[in-house]
N, C-alpha and C positions, 0 to 999 in steps of 0.2 A: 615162062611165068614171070612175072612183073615182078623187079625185085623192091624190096623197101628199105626205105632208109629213114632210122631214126636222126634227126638233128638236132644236139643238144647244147649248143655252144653259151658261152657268156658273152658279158659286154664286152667290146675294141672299144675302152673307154675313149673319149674324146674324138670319136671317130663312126662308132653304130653301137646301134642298142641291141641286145640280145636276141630280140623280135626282127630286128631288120637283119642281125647274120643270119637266123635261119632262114631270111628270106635270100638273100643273096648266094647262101648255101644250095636252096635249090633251085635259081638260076642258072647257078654253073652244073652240077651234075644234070639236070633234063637238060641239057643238051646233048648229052648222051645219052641218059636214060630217060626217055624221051616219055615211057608210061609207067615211071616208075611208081610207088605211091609213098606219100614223106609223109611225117611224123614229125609235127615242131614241138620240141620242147624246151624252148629260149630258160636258163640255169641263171641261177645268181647266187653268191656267198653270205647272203645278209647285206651288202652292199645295194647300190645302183640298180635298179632293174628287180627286184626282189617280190615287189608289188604286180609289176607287171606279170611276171614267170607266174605267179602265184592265180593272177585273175586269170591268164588265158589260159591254165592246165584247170583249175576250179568251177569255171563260167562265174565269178563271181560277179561282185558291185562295187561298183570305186567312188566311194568317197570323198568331195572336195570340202576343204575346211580351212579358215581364215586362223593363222595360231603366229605365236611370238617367233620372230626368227632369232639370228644367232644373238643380235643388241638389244635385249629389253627397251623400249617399248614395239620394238618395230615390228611389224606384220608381212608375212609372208603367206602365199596358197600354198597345201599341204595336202598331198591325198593319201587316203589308206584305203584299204580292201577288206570287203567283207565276204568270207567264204564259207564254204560247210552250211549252206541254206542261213547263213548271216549269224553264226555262231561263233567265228573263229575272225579276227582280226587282222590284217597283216599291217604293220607300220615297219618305215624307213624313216630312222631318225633323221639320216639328209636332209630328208624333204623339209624339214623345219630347220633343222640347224648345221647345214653343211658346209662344206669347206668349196664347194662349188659354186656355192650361193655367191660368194663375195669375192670379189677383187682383189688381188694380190695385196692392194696396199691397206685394205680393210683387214688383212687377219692376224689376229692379237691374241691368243687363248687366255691371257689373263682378262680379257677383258666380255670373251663369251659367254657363254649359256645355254641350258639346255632346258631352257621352262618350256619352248613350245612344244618340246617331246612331249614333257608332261601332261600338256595341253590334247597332243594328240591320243595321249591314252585317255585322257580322261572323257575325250568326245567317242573315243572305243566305247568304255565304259557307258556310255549313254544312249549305244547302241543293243544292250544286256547280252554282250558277248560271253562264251565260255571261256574263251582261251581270246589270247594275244600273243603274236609273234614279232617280234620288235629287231630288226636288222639295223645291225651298228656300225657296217661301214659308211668311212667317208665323213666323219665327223671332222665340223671347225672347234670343237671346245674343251675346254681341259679342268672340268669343275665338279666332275666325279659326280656327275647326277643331282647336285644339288639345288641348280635352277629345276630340274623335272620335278625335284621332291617336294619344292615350295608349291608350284602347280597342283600338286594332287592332298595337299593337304597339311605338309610337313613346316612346322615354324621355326625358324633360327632365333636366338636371343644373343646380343654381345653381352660383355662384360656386365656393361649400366640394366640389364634388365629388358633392353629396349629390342623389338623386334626389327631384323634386317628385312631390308625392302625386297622386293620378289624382283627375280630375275638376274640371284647369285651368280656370279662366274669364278673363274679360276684365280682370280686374282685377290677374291674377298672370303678366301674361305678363312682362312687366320682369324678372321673377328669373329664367329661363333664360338661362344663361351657353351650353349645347350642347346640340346636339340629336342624339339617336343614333339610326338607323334600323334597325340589324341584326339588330334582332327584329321591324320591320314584319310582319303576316300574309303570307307567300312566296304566298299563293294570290291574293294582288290581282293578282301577276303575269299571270295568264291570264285574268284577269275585265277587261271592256270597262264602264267605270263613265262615265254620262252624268249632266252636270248637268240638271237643267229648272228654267232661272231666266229670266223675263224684265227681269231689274234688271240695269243696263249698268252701274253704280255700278262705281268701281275701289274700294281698299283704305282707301285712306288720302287726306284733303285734304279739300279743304270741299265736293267731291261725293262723299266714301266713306262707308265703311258706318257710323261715328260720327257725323259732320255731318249724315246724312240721316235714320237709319233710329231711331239709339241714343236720343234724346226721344223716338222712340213708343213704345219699352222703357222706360221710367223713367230714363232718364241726363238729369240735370239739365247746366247748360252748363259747368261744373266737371271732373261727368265726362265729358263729351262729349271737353272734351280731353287730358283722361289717357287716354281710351280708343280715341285716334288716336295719341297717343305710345306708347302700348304697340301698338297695330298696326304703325308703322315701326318699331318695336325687332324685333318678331316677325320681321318681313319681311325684314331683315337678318339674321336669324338662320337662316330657310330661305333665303338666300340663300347663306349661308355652307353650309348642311349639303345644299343641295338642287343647288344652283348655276341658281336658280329667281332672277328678279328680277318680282316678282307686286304690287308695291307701287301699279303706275297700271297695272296691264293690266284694260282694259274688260272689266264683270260681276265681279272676284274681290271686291268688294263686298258681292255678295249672302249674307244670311243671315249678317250680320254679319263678314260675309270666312271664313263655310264654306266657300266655294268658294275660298276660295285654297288654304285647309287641304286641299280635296280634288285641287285641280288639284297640288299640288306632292307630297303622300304617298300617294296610290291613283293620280296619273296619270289620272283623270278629265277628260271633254272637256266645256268649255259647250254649251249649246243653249239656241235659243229652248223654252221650256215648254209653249207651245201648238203652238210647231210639231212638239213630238216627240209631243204627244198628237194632233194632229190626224192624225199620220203611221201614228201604235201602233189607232188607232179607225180607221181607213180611212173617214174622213170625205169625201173626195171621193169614192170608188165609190158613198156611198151617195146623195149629192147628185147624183150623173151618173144617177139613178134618181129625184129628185125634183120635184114641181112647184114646191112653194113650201120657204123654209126660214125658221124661226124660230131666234133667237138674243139672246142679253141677259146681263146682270147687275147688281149692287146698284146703279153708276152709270156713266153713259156720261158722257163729258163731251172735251175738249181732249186729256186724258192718254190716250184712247183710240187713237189715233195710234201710239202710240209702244208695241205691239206685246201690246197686252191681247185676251183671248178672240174678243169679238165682231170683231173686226176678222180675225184671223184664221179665224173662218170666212167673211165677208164677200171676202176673198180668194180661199177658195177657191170661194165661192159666183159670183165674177164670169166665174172661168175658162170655169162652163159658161154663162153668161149667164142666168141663173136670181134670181126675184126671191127677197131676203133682208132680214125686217124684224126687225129688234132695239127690245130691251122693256128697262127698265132702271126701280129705284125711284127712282134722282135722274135726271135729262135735263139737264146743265151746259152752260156756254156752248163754244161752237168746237167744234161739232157741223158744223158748215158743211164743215169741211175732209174728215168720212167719209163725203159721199155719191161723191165721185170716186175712192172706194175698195172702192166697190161696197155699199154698204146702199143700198135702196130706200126705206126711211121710220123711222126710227128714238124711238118712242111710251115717254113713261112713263109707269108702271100707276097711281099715287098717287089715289085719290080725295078731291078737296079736300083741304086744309090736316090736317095731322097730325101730331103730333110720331116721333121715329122708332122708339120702342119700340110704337106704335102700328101703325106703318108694316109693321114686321117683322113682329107679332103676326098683320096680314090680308095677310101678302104672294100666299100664293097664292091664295086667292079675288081678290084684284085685278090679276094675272099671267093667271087665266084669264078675265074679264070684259076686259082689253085684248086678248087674243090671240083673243076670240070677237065682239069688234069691228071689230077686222082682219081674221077670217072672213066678217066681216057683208059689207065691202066687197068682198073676192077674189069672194064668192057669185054680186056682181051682175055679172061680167065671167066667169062663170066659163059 
């Protein structure tokens, strides 16, 4: 009998997209299992690919839309997904304002933005969606949502009275004296808006969204701390106007504290990213139907624990007690700790020594030469 295999992998950032490892996944296994039948369910954390995962488990509709990217006024194309017979939204704040977007020598988080997020909910919103799902990986900006919040309706005043121009970033949050909401969009009221972040980061301190995230954006140590001074300035500020205290609450970190911006002015809920996708793709139904399952991405290592891709299908893969091997381009140390989490063998694809523009270049020819090596073995028991 023809055995199946579900394939669930994420993105080999800078290297394939979570659609192309599944493809490459069953490349290398039919060659061995040559009538086998696969099952792609391409995974993402709220990050990269999240859109994608979502439209090809859903059959959805994609979206393309003209909105602000990271520098007020500039324009970028942005898509979103519309799923659940075009009820349910899915937005990747990337797509508008990511840190992919721009050139090493263009990223400044004091100087970003997040209005074309805004922008993108608000073209959701005009679709009379129920829900919105807004994935926060891979963010350039560090402005706590308050470019999104101008966008959807929310006004800043300085000191003088005088309203600040739209397309706030991280760098001008200090001049908001008040925050007025009485023109927010009326229609967030009936919309159920969910984060998908896997980043626990609070707001503000030497585990928030500055300390951590803002040096992989371009903030030198300088700005690192104007741009945690200007986070607890903000956070006081919707604390004042929200009666929100979001300054250490676990995850409003994420996406340079977009998620506080969204939890306190749209009333959006966290969630793990992979758990809403694994939940949105019916990823166990189709593993309660599989023999083997494959899983991976760019690296596994220690940090895997602590609620990335592969582990969450590895969770779900253990429920039905079903072997599950993950493939990754780096394999880092404290791997030890996810076999009692449910992987079975956990291989990376690297052939010999290579530098990593190399690495990316042959990712999947060497994603499907390990997964048709791991076929090799499954063969002999099979």
């Amino acid at each position: 009998m023809p055995k199946t295999f579900v394939l669930a992998p994420d993105s080999f950032k800078e290297s394939m997209s979570a659609v192309e490892a599944c493809r490459a996944m069953q490349t290398g296994i039919s060659r061995i299992f040559p009538n086998a039948c696969f099952i792609h369910v391409p995974m993402a954390d709220g990050g990269e690919g999240t859109v994608d995962a979502l439209l090809l488990a859903r059959e959805g509709q994609r979206i393309s839309f003209e909105v602000t990217g990271s520098f007020y006024p500039d324009k970028v194309r942005a898509d979103f997904a519309l799923i659940d017979q075009g009820k349910t939204a899915v937005i990747e704040m990337a797509q508008a304002n990511g840190l992919d977007l721009l050139r090493p020598e263009q990223r400044n988080p004091l100087l970003t933005t997040t209005f074309g997020t805004g922008e993108l909910i608000r073209a959701a919103l005009d679709y009379d969606v129920d829900k919105i799902i807004i994935g926060l990986g891979g963010s350039a900006t560090n402005d706590a949502g308050a470019g999104m919040a101008q966008a959807l309706g929310v006004r800043f005043f300085n000191a003088d009275g005088q309203i600040l121009a739209k397309g706030m970033s991280g760098g001008q949050l200090q001049q908001i004296e008040q925050i007025d909401v009485t023109e927010l969009d009326p229609r967030l009221q009936h919309v159920e808006i969910l984060i998908a972040s896997d980043v626990s980061n609070p707001l503000v301190g030497e585990t928030g969204a500055s300390a951590v995230f803002a040096p992989q954006k371009g903030a030198t140590p300088d700005m690192v701390r104007q741009l945690d001074e200007n986070l607890r300035y903000f956070a006081k500020k919707i604390q004042q106007a929200c009666q929100l205290d979001l300054a250490q609450v676990t995850g409003t970190g994420a996406a340079g504290g977009l998620a506080a911006g969204l939890m306190a002015f749209t009333g959006a809920r966290l969630h793990s990213g992979v758990e809403l996708v694994i939940e949105q793709t019916e990823l166990a139904k189709h593993i309660a139907c599989a023999d083997y399952v494959f899983t991976g991405e760019g690296g596994i290592d220690f940090q895997t624990q602590f609620g990335k891709t592969p582990l969450g299908v590895a969770k779900v893969t253990k429920q039905f007690n079903k072997p599950v091997f993950a493939c990754a381009g780096y394999v880092g140390k404290g791997i030890e700790t996810l076999y009692s989490e449910g992987f079975t063998a956990i291989f990376g694809i690297l052939d010999g020594c290579c530098d990593l523009a190399t690495a990316c270049q042959h990712g999947q020819e060497n994603l499907a030469r390990t997964c048709e090596n791991i076929a090799r073995i499954l063969k002999i028991y099979d």
